[in-house]
C-alpha positions in Angstrom: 167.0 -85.7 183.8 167.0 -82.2 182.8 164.8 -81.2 179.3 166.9 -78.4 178.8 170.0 -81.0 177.8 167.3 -83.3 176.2 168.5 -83.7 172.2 166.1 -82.1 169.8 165.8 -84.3 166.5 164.4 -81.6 163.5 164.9 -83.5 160.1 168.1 -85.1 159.6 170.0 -83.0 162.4 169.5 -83.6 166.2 170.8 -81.1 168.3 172.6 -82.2 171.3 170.6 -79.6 174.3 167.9 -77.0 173.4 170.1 -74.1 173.9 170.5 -72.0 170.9 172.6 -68.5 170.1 170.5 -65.6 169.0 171.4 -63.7 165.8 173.3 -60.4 167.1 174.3 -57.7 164.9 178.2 -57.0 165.7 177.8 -54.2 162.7 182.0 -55.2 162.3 181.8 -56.3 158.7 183.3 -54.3 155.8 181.6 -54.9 152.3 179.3 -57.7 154.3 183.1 -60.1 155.0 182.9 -61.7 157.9 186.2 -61.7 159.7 187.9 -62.8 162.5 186.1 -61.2 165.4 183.0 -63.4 163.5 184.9 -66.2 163.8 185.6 -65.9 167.7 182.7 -64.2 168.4 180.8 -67.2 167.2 183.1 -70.0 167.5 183.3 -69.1 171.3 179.9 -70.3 171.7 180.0 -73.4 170.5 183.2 -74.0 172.8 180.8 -72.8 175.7 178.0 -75.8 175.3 175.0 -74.8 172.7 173.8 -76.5 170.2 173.0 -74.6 167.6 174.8 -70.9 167.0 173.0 -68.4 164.7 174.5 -65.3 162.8 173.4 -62.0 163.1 171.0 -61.1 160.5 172.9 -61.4 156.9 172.3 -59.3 154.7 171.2 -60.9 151.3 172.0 -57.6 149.1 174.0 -54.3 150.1 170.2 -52.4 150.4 169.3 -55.1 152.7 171.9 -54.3 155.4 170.9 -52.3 158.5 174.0 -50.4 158.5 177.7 -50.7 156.1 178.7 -52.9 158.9 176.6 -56.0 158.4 177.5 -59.2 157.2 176.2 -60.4 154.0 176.0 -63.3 151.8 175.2 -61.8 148.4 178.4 -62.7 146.9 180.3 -65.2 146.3 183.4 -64.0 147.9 181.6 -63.7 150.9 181.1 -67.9 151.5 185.1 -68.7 152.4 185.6 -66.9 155.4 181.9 -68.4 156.8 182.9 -71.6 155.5 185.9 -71.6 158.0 183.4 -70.3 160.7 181.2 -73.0 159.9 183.7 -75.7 160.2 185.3 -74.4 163.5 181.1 -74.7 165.3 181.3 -78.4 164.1 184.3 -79.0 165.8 182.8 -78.2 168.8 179.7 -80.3 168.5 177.7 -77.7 167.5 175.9 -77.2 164.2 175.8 -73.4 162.3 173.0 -71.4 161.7 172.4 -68.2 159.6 169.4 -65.6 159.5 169.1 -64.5 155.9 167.6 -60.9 156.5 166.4 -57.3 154.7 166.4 -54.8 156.4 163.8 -52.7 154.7 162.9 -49.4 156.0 165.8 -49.5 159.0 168.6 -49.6 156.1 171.4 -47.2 155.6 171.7 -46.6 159.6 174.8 -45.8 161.7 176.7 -48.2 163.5 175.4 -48.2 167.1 178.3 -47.0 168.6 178.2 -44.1 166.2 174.7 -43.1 167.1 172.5 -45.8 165.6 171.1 -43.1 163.1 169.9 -43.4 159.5 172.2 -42.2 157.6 170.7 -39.8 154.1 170.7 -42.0 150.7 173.2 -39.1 149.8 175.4 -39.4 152.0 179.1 -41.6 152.3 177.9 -45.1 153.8 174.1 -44.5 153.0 171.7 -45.6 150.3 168.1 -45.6 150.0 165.7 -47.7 151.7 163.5 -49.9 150.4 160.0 -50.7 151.6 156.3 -52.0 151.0 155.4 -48.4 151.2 156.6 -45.3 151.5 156.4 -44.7 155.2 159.9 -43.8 157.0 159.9 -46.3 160.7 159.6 -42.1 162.2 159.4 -38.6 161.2 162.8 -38.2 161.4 163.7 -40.4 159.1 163.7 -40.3 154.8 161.0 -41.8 153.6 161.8 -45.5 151.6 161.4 -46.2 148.0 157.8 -48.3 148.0 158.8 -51.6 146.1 157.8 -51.9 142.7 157.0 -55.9 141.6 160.5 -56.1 139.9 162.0 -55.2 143.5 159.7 -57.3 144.9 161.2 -60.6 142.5 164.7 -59.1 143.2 164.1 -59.7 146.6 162.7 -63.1 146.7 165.2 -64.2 144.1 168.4 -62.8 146.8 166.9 -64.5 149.1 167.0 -67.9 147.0 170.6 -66.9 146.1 171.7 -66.2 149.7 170.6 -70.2 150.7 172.5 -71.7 147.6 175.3 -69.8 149.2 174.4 -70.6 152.8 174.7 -74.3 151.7 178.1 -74.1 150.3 179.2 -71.9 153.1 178.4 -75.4 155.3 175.9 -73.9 157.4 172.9 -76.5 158.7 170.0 -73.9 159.5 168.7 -71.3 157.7 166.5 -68.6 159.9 164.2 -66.3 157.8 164.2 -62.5 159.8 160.7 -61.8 159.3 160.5 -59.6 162.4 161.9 -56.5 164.3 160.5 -54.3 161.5 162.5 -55.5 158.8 161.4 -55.7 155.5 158.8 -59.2 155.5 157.8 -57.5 158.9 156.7 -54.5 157.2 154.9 -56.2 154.6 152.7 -58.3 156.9 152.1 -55.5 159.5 149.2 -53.0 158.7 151.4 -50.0 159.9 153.5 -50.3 157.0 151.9 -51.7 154.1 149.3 -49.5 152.9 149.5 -51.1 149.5 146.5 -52.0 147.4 147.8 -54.6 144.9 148.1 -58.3 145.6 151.0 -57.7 148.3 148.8 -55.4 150.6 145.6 -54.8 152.5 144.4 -58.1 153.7 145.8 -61.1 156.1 146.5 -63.0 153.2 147.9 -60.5 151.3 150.4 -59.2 153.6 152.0 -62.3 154.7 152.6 -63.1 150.5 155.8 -62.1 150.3 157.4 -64.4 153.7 155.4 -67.1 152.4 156.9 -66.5 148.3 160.4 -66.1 150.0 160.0 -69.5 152.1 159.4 -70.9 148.8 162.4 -69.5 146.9 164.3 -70.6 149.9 163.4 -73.8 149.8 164.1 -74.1 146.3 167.9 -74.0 146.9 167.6 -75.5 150.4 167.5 -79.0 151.0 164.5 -80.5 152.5 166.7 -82.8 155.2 167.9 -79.5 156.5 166.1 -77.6 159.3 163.9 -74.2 158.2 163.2 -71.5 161.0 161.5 -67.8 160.8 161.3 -65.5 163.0 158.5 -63.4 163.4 157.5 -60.3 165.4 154.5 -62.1 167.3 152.7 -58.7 168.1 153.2 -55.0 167.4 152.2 -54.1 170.7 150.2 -51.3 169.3 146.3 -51.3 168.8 145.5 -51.9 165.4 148.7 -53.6 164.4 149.5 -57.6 164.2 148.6 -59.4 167.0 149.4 -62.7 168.5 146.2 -63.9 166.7 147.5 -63.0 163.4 150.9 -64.9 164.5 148.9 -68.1 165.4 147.3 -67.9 161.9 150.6 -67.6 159.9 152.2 -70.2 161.9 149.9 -72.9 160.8 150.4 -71.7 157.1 154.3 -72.1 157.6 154.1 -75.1 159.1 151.9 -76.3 156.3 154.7 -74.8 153.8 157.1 -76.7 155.1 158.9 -74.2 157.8 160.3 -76.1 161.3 160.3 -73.6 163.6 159.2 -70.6 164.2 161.8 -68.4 166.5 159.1 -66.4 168.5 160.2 -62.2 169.3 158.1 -59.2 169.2 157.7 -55.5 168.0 160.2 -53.5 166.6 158.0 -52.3 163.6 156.5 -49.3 165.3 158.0 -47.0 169.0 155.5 -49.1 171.4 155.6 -49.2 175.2 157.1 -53.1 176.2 156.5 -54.8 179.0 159.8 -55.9 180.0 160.1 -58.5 182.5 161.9 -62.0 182.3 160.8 -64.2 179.9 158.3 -61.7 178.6 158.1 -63.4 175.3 157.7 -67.0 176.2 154.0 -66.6 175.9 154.2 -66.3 172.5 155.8 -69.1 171.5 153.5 -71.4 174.0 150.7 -70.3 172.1 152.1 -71.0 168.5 153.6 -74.4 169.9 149.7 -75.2 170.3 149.3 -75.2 166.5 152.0 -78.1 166.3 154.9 -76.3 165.1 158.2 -76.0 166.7 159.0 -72.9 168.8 162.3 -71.1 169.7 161.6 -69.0 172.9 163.7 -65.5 173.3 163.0 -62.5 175.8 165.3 -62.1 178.8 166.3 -65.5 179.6 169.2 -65.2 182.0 169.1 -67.9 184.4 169.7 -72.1 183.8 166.4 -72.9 186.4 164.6 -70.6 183.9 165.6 -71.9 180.4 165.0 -75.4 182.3 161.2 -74.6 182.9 160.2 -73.4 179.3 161.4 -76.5 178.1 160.6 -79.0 180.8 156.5 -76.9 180.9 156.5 -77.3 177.2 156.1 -73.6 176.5 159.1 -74.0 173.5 161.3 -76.6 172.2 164.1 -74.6 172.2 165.8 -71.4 174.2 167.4 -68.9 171.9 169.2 -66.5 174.2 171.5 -63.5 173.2 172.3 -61.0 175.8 173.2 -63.3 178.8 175.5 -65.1 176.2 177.6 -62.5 175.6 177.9 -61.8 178.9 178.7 -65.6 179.3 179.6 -67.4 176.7 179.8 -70.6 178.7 176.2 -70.7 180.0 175.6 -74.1 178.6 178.2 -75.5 180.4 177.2 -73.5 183.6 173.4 -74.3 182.8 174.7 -78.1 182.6 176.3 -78.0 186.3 173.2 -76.2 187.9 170.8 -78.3 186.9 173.0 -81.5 187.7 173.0 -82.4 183.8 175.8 -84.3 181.8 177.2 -82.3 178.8 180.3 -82.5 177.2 183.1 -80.1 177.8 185.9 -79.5 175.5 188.9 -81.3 176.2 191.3 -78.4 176.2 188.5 -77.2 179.5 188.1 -80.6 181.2 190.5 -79.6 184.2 188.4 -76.5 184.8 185.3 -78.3 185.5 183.4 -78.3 188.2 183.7 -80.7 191.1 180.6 -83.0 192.1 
């Protein structure tokens, strides 16, 4: 019996493995539209065996997009193309997620294939940046706009508007991006909020705004559908958040309501990583210990590892990116290595593999 093709019950969905697809930018968007390449891009793993396929982080306002590529939901124009992206995943078996994200300080940046640089609010394709305070992510950077409380209620009330859309857009998980050093990121970290009203200086403080945004969430969401965040477990930098701090949140989203927590790391400040496989698993062991779920990410490539995260108890679900792009199918390769029944699609069934 293999764990990693065990089903995974979370309110009124159960998921049919433990294999989930990591939000990845694509940056192919005009205006925030998804498109086709969305479309195939996601709908070609669900074909290839997970159970749950995220979107890249989705913008929920024009300011909140990394770069003029993103998608975005902060229209309503915006929900037919995803609807038809949502109904293509559940006719594969799968069910739809989307990460409802802000960018913050990292807005207004090139496309990666362009040079991944932040572009100047005054130029064609830029805008300024928004953030807790007015620190750019480096020196080469402009400085953001420090929020002022109406930005701050603009913000939680986009986010609320992004899951009423997210609902009609047939999606059946919402992912808060409260990591990578995007904007909720840069609230709770002490590198980037040096505020001194009720949104800054201490623990409790700092994490406000993820915890006011869960709640706005939640007031469009239903509560029979499944909540996830992801956090930046540690800043890898003396002095920033820690795994300790991430421990402490978790038990407060858990308490608010919040199903899993999708466990990554860093991005808020340039810090050395120690990169090695499954480098992040450790963090999301340590949060499953406070009794909420965990999604473990970090360079998980191979089917015998996914299988021991879940089958050691370390997460309760694998959320893997790069390997599938490089294979969409792993599920279904996962499923023959490990000697586990999953179900192909029929239009594959001759290409399966013998027993």
């Amino acid at each position: 019996m293999s764990h990693l093709f065990s089903t995974l019950k979370i309110k009124d969905i159960e998921f049919k493995n433990r294999i989930a697809v990591s939000p990845m930018c694509e940056y192919s968007s005009e205006d925030g539209f998804a498109n086709n390449w969305h479309l195939v891009h996601l709908g070609s793993r669900a074909v290839g065996g997970a159970a749950l396929v995220i979107t890249e982080a989705t913008a929920v306002s024009p300011e909140g997009r990394i770069s003029y590529g993103d998608l975005g939901i902060w229209k309503d124009e915006h929900i037919a193309k995803l609807k038809e992206i949502t109904s293509f995943i559940h006719e594969q078996d799968a069910f739809a997620g989307i990460q409802l994200a802000h960018a913050g300080r990292k807005a207004s940046h090139e496309v990666p294939w362009k040079g991944n640089v932040q572009i100047a609010s005054n130029q064609p394709n830029g805008w300024k940046a928004l953030a807790p305070s007015a620190l750019p992510f480096n020196n080469k950077e402009e400085a953001p706009l420090e929020m002022d409380k109406a930005g701050i209620e603009k913000v939680k009330a986009d986010f609320k508007a992004a899951a009423a859309r997210t609902l009609e857009a047939g999606f059946d998980v919402i992912e808060i991006h409260a990591a990578h050093g995007y904007l909720i990121h840069e609230f709770y970290s002490p590198f980037s909020n040096k505020r001194t009203d009720e949104y800054g200086g201490t623990f409790e403080n700092r994490i406000r705004l993820l915890l006011e945004i869960v709640e706005s969430v939640k007031e469009a969401w239903p509560a029979s559908k499944p909540l996830f965040v992801r956090i930046s477990s540690t800043d890898w930098t003396e002095g920033g958040w820690t795994i300790d701090d991430s421990v402490e949140l978790s038990k407060i989203l858990k308490d608010k309501g919040v199903d899993l927590v999708d466990c990554s790391s860093g991005g808020n400040v340039l810090a050395p990583i120690p990169l090695k496989p499954g480098y992040q698993v450790e963090f999301a062991d340590a949060i499953r210990k406070t009794g909420v779920l965990t999604g473990a990410v970090g360079l998980i490539t191979e089917a015998k590892q996914a299988e021991d995260i879940i089958a050691n108890g370390e997460a309760d679900m694998v959320i893997i990116a790069r390997e599938l792009l490089r294979d969409p199918h792993f599920p279904l390769r996962a499923a023959h290595e490990l000697g586990a029944e999953t179900k192909w699609p029929v239009q594959y069934e001759r290409a399966k593999w013998a027993k």
